[in-house]
C-alpha positions as CSV (number, residue, x, y, z in Angstrom):
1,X,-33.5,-39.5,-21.3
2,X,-30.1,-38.6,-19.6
3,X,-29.3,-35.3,-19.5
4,X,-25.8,-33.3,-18.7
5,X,-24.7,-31.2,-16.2
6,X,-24.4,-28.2,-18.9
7,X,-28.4,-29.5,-19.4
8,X,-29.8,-29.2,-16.4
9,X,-32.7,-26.4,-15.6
10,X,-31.8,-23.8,-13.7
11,X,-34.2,-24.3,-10.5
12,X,-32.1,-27.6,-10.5
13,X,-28.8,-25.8,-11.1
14,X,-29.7,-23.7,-8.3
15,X,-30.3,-26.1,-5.3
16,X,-27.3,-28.0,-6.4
17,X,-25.1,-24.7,-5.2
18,X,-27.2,-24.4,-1.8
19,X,-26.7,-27.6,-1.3
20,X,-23.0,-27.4,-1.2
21,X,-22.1,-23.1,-0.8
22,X,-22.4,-23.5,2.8
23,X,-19.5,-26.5,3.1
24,X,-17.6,-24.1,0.4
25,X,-17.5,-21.1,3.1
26,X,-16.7,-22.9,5.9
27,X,-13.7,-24.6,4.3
28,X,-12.4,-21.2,3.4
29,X,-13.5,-19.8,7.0
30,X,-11.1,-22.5,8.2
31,X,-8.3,-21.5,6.5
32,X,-8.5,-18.0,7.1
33,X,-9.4,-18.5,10.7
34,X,-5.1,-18.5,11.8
35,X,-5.4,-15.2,10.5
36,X,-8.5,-13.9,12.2
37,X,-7.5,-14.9,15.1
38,X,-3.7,-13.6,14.8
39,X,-5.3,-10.1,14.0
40,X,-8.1,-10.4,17.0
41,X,-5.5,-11.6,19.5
42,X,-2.3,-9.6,18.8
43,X,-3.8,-6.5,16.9
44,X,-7.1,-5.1,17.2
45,X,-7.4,-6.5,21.1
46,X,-4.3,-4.8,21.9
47,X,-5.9,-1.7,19.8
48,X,-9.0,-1.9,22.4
49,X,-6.8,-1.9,25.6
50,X,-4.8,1.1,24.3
51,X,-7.5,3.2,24.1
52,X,-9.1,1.9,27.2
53,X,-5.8,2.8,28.8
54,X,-5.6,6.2,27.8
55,X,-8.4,7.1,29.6
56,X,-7.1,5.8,33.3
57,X,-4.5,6.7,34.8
58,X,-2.8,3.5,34.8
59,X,0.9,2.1,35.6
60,X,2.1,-1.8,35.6
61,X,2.5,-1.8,39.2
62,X,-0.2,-0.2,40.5
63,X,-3.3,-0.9,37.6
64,X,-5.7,1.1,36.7
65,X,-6.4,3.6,39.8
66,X,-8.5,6.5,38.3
67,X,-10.8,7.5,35.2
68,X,-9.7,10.6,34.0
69,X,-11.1,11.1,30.5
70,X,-9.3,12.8,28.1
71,X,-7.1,14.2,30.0
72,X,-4.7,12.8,28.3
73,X,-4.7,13.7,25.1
74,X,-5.7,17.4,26.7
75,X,-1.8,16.9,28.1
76,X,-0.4,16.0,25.0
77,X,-2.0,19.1,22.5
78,X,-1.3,21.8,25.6
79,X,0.8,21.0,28.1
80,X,3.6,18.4,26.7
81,X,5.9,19.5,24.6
82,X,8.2,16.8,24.7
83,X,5.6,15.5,22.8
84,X,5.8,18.2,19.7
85,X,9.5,17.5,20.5
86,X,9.4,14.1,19.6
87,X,6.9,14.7,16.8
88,X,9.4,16.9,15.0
89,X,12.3,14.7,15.2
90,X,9.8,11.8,13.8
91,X,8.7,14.0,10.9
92,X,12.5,14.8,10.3
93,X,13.3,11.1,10.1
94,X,10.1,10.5,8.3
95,X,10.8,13.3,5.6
96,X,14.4,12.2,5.0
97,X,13.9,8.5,4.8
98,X,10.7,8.1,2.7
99,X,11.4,9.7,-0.4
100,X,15.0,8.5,-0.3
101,X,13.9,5.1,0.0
102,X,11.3,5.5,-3.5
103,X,14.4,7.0,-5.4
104,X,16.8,4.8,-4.4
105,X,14.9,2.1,-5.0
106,X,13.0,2.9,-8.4
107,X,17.1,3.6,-9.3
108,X,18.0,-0.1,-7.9
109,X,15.2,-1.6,-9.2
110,X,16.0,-0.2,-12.6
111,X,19.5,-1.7,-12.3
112,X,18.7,-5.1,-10.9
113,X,16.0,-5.6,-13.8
114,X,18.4,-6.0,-16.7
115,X,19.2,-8.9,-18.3
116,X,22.7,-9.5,-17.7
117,X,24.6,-12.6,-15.7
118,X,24.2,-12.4,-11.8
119,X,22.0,-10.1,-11.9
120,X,20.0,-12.9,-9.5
121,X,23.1,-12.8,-6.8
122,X,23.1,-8.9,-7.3
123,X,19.0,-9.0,-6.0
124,X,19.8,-11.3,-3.4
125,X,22.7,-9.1,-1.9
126,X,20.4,-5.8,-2.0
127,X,17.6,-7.7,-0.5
128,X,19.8,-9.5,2.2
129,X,20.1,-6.2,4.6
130,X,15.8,-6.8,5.2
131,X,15.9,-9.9,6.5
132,X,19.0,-9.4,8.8
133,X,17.9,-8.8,12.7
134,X,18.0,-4.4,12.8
135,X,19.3,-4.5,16.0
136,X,22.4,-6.6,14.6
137,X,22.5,-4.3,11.9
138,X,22.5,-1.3,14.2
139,X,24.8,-2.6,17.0
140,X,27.2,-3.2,13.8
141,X,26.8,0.4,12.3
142,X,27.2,1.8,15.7
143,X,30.5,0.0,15.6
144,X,31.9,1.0,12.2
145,X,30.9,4.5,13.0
146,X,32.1,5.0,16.4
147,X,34.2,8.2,16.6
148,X,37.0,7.1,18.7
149,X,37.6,3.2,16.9
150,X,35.5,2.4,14.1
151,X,36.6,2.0,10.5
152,X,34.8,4.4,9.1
153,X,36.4,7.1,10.9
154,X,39.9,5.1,10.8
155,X,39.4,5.9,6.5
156,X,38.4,9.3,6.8
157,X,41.0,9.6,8.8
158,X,43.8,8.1,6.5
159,X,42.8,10.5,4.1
160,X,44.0,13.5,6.3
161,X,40.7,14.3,7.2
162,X,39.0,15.1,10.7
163,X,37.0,12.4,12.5
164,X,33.5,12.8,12.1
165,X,30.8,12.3,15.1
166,X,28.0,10.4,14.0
167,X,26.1,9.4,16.3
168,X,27.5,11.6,18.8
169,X,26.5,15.1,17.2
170,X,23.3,16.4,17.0
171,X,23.2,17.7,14.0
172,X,24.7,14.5,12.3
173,X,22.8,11.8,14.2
174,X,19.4,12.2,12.6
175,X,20.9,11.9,9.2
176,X,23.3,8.7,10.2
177,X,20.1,7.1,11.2
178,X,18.2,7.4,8.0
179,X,20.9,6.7,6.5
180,X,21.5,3.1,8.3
181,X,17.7,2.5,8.1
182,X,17.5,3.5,3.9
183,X,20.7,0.4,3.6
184,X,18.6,-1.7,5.8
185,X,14.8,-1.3,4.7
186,X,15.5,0.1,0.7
187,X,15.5,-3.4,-0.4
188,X,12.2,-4.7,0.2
189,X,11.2,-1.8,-2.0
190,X,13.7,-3.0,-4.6
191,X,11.7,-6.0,-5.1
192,X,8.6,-4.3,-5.1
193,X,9.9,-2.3,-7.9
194,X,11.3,-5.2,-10.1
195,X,7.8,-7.5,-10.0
196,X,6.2,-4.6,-11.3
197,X,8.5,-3.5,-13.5
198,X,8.7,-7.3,-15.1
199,X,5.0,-7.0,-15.2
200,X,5.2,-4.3,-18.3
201,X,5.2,-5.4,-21.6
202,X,8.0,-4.4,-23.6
203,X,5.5,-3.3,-26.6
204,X,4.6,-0.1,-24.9
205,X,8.9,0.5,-24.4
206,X,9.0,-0.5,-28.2
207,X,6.5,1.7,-29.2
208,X,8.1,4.9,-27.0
209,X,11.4,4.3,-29.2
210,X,9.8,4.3,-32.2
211,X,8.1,8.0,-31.1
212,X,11.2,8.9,-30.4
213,X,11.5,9.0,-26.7
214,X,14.9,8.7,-24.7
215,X,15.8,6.9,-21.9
216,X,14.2,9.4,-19.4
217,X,11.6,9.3,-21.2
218,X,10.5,6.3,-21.6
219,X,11.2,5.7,-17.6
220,X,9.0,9.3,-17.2
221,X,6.1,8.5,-19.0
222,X,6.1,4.0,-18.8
223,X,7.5,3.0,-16.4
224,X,6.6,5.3,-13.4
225,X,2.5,5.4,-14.6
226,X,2.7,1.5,-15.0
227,X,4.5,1.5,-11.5
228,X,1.5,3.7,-9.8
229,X,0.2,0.7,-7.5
230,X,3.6,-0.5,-6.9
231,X,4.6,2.9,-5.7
232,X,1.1,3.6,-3.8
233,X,2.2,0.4,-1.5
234,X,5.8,1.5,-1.0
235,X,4.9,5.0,-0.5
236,X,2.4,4.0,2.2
237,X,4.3,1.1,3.6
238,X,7.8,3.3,4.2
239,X,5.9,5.7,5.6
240,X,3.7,3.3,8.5
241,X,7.2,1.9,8.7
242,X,9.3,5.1,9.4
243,X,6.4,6.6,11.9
244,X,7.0,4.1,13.8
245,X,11.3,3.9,13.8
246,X,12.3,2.8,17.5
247,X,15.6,0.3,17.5
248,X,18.2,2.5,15.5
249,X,17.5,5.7,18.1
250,X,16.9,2.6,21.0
251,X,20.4,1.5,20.1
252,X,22.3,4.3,19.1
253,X,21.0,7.5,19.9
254,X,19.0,6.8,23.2
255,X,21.3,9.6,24.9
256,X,20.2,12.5,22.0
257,X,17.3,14.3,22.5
258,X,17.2,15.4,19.1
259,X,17.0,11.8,17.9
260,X,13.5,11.2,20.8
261,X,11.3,9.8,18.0
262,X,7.4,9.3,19.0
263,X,7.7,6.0,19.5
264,X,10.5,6.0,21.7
265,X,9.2,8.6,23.9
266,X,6.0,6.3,24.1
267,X,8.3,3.7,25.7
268,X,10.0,5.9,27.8
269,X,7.1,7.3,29.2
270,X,5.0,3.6,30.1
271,X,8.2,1.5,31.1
272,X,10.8,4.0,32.3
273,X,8.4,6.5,33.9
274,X,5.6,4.3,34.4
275,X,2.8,6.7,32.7
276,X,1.1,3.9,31.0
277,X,-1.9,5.9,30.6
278,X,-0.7,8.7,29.0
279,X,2.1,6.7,26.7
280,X,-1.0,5.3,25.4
281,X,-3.0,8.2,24.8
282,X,0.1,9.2,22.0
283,X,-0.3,5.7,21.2
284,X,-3.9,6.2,20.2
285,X,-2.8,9.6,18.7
286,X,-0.2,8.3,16.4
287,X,-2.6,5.4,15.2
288,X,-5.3,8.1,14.2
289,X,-2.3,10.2,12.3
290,X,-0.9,6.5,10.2
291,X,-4.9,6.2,9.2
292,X,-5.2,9.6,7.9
293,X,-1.5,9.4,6.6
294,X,-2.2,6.4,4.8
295,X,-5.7,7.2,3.6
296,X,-3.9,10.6,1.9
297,X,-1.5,8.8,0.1
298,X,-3.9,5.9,-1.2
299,X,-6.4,8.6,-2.5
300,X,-3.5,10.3,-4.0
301,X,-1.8,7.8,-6.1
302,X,-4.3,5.8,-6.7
303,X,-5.4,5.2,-10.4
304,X,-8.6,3.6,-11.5
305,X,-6.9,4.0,-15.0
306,X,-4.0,1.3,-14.3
């Protein structure tokens, strides 16, 4: 008698899948193998060298000439402080632009998540500044804020106002250049915002009006515990992303100390001093602090409950 699939025995059932599992896994291998072999060859090889680096002293032209530990890193904790120099200004930048880019964009995401007409065009145009080239975007800034002939200055200006030096003051360059990088990075956290705020069902808004709760409220205690994930990635993601800031100082501030983030002082230390070795000791450095960083901030705000 004939029997179905749904009636086979189990022993039967079971060399069916071996039969077959090991063709499943190698058709997935192959489509995951771009990826492997983007992360092996451009990532974690590069990771390898870095560290290997750090403990020669090393330089493009000359190679690796002498094993000298960590010496390196010694330097850097005790006897660099260009290096606690640069940290400071990258934990300035890094403490400015972070939570500025969360409340800026939990407010536009907030915004661009009604239900009105064009409220499509009005995500594209906040999302637009990410995927324009940041060195356009800087080179333009540093235009329309240049103190002798650039329109920002030109309004102030017709307002019977002094001129204002931007980028050419150090106590107003740091804060230009979170500000350029919130307009040019706050959108991808916009979007972020607005899948996971489409995500919620509007039962649990209906129900938080009929408690009684306000606007505020119902954003307090909704929204933002909905939005814990959403906000675990942006939180880590600005943060990876602001560590490592290097073409708005680059371009516009190369010339102010103040503005020396960490990962322009690594550059300036392997390809304008040719220290290779020790520009990647802080290289190794400032990967161990992201992993730490970013293993804080997932145990924080993570929720098992959501």
């Amino acid at each position: 008698m004939a029997t179905t699939a749904g009636n086979l025995p189990a022993p039967r059932k079971q060399r069916w899948w071996q039969k077959y599992r090991n063709q499943y896994i190698l058709f997935a291998f192959v489509f995951v193998l771009p990826a492997l072999i983007n992360f092996a060859v451009f990532r974690y090889y590069p990771m390898f060298w870095a560290f290997r680096t750090s403990l020669w002293d090393y330089s493009l032209m000359r190679g690796f000439t002498e094993f000298v530990g960590i010496d390196h890193y010694v330097r850097a904790f005790t006897g660099d402080p260009r290096f606690w120099e640069s940290m400071r200004a990258t934990l300035y930048y890094v403490s400015g632009k972070v939570p500025l880019t969360i409340i800026l964009a939990l407010l536009l995401a907030s915004f661009a998540n009604q239900e009105r007409r064009g409220m499509g065009v009005m995500r594209a145009l906040i999302f637009v500044p990410v995927v324009t080239s940041f060195v356009v975007v800087a080179i333009v800034w540093g235009m329309v804020l240049n103190y002798n002939v650039g329109l920002m200055n030109a309004a102030i200006q017709s307002l019977g106002l002094p001129r204002i030096e931007f980028l050419t003051s150090p106590e107003n360059v740091m804060p230009t250049i979170i500000g350029i990088s919130l307009w040019k990075d706050v959108g991808y956290s916009v979007i972020i915002f607005v899948a996971g705020m489409r995500g919620i069902s509007q039962e649990f808004y209906d129900a938080a009006t009929v408690d009684g709760a306000n606007v505020w409220q119902r954003f307090r205690y909704v929204t933002l515990p909905m939005l814990r994930r959403h906000l675990m990635f942006v939180s880590v993601i600005s943060t990876l992303g602001a560590f490592q800031v290097f073409v708005p100082v680059y371009t516009l501030a190369s010339q102010q100390r103040v503005a020396q983030v960490i990962v322009f002082y690594i550059y300036r230390l392997g390809f304008i001093f040719g220290e290779m070795g020790y520009a990647s000791a802080l290289s190794v450095i400032l990967l161990v602090l992201l992993l730490l960083l970013s293993v804080v901030q997932i145990r924080i705000l993570r929720s098992d409950d959501v």
